[in-house]
N, C-alpha and C positions, 0 to 999 in steps of 0.2 A: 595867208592865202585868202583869195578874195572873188571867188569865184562866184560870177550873175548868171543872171537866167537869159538875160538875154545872150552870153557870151555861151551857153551850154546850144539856146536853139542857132546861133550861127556856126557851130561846127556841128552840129547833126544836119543842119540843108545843108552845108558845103560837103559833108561825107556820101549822102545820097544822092547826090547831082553832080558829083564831081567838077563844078564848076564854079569859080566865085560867082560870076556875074550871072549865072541863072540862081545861084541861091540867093543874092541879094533881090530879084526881079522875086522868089516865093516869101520872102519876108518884108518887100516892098521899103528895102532902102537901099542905100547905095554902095557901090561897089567895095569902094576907099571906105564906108563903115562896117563893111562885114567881114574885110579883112584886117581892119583895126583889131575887132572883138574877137577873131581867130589868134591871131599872134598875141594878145592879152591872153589869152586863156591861157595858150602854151609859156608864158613868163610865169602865170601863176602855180602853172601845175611843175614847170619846168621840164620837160618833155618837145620835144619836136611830134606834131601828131599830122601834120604831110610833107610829104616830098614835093617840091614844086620842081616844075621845069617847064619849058616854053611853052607845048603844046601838049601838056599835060599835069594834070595834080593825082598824085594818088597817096593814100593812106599808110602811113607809117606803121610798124609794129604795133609799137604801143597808141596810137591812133585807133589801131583795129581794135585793140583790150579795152581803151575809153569806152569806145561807140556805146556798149549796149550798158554800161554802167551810166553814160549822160543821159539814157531814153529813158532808163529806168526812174532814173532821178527827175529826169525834165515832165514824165509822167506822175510822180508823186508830187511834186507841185504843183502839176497842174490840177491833182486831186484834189489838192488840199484847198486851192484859191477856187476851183467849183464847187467843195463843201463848204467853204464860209460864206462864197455866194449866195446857196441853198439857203442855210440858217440865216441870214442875212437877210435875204426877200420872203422867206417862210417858204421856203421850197420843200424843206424837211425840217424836221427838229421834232421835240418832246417836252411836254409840259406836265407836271406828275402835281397833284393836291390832295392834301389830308384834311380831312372835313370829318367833324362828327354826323349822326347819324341821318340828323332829321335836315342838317344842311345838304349834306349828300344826298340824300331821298327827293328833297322839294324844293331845292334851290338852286344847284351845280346843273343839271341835264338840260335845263332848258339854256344856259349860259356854254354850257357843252355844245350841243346841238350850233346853236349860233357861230359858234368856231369853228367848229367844222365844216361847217357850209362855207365860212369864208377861208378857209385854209387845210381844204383836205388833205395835204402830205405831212402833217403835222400830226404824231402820235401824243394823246391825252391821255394820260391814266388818271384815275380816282378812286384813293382808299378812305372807305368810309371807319371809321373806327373812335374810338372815347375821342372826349375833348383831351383829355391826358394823353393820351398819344399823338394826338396832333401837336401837340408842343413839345413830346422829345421825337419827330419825325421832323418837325423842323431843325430843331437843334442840329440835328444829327444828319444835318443836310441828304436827306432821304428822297424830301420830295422841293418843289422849288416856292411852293409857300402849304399857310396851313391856313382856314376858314374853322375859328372857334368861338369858344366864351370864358375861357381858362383866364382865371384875373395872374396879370403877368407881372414878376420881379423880378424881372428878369435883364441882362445886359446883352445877350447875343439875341434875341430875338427881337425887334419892332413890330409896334400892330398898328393898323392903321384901321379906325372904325367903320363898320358898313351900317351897321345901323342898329337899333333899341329895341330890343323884345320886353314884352309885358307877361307877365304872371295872368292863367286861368285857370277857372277851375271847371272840368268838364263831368260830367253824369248824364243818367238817363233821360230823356224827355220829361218823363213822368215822378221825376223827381221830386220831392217836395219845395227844397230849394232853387229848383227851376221858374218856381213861380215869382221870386225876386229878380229883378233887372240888372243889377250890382249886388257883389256880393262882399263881405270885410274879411278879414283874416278872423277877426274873431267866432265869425260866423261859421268857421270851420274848425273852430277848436274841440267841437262835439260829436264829428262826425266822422266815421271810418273813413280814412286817407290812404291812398296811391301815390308811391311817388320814388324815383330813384333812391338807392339807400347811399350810407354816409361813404366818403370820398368821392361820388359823383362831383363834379365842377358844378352843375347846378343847383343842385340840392346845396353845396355847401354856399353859392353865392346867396339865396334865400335864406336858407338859418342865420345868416349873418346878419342881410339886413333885417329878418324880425326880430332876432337879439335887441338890436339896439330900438327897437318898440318895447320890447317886455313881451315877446306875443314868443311862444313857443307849440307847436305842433305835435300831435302825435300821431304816428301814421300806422297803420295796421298791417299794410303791402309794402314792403319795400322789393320792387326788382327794376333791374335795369333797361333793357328795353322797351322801348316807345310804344312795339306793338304788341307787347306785353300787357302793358300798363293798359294800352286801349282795348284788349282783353277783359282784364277783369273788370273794367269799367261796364262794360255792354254787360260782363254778367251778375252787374248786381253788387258788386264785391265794396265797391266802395268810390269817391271822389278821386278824382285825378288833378294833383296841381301840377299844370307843367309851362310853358312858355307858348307865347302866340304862335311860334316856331312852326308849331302842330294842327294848325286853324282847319288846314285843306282837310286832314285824313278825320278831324273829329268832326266835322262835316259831312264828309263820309259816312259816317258810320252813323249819323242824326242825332247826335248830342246836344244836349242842351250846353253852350260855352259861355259862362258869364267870366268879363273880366273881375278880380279881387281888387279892394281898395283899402285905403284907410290903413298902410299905406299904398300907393299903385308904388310897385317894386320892377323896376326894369334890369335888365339885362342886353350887356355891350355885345355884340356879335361883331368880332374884327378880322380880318384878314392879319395873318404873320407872316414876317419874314426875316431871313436872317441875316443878323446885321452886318454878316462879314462876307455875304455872296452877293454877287451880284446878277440879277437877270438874264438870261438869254432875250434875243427878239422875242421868240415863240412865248416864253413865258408873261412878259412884259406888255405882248398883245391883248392877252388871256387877261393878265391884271385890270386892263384899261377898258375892255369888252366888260367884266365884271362887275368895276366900278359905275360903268354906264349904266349897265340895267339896272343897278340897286336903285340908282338917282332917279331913273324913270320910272321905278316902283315907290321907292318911297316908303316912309312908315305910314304914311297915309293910306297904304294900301292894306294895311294890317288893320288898322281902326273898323275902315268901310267892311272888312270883312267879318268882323266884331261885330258887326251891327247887324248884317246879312243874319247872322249866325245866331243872333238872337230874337 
């Protein structure tokens, strides 16, 4: 059986009009083709579904039991071909992103906002949560990508880089070490440290590379929260190493932020995604809005603010 759509709307105009030739004049063709697609239908379904006679047509039994099963039908297609439409021009749809903390706090809302302005029927969610979670929320096809720093070995997820964060270390104005322009790793091997504790993705992508210097830390604070961290920092408690990531809010608060050197240790900040889905429009928009602004901001915009800051 083989039954079309257009064979379903030329027996619902010819049952409500009772006439070919005005139903063909509401479907705007021709006589000899509306009655083609009538007698097709009725081959396929094998049913007789009108009585014809000279001066009149009318609806057979089982013609009358079709009608409201073809509306029903002819309606849920046409639901269906208006909802692809919608997702298709961004009429509607949903775009969902897992972001760690300080990318969700200082990065995401202004790229949100933007989207929204240009596609208001388009619902955005945003969980901010570990960098570890952003990579089994991708996995686990939860959200339609993730924004992290999680170093990945992974085969179902691809990352595509947005850009290079730099290690600082922030304190009080008044700091003793504020009064240096640049500071080294070893210049903080003496002094009480702030800083996520172990299994953080940060903290481990740091230990890593100053392993392979020789340079080991020791930290006094370990908790995980950003504004935790920036907390104890204001009160005295100790140095904060964390990533450029944090520029705006230690600004904020009047820190003195010197980048660390000797080695400067970066960190990849990339967009994921999984490698066995594929995009919606809505999402794919979002992707491409996102990538725009990184490009227009720049790491160069992390530097100048490094400089501001100091």
């Amino acid at each position: 059986m083989n039954v079309t759509l257009r064979q379903l709307r030329a027996f619902i105009a010819v049952a409500e009009v009772q006439h070919f030739t005005r139903a063909a004049e509401r479907l705007a063709i021709s006589q000899s083709s509306i009655s083609t697609l009538v007698s097709e239908l009725e081959r396929n379904l094998g049913l007789r579904l009108f009585d014809r006679h000279t001066r009149m047509l009318r609806l057979t039994h089982a013609g009358a039991e079709i009608l409201p099963l073809a509306r029903k039908a002819l309606a849920d297609l046409d639901s269906v071909l208006g909802s692809s439409s919608q997702l298709r021009t961004l009429g509607r749809g949903r775009v969902s992103i897992a972001a760690s903390s300080l990318q969700a706090a200082l990065l995401l809302p202004a790229v949100i906002r933007a989207y929204n302005l240009a596609h208001p029927a388009v619902k955005v969610s945003l969980y901010d949560v570990t960098d570890e979670e952003v990579v089994q929320r991708v996995a686990g096809g939860d959200v339609d990508f993730g924004l992290g720093s999680a170093m990945l070995k992974r085969d179902d997820i691809m990352a595509r880089r947005l850009t290079n964060d730099f290690f600082v270390a922030l304190m009080p104005a008044d700091h003793p070490l504020a009064r240096k322009r640049e500071l080294t790793w070893r210049d903080l091997r003496e002094v009480p440290l702030i800083s996520p504790p172990p299994g953080n993705a940060v903290r481990e992508q740091l230990d890593f590379a100053l392993a392979r210097e020789g340079i080991t830390l020791t930290r006094s604070y370990e908790v995980l929260l950003p504004l935790t961290i920036l907390g104890m920092v204001e009160a005295g408690l100790g140095i904060a190493v964390m990533t450029s990531a944090i520029l705006r809010l230690a600004q904020a608060y009047g820190f003195a932020i010197r980048r660390v050197t000797n080695p400067v240790i970066r960190r990849e900040m990339s967009l994921m995604f999984h490698a066995d889905r594929s995009l919606s429009p809505a999402a794919k928009q979002f992707r491409d809005l996102l990538l725009k602004m990184m490009r227009d901001t720049g790491d160069g915009g992390l530097a100048k603010a490094l400089e501001r800051a100091g």
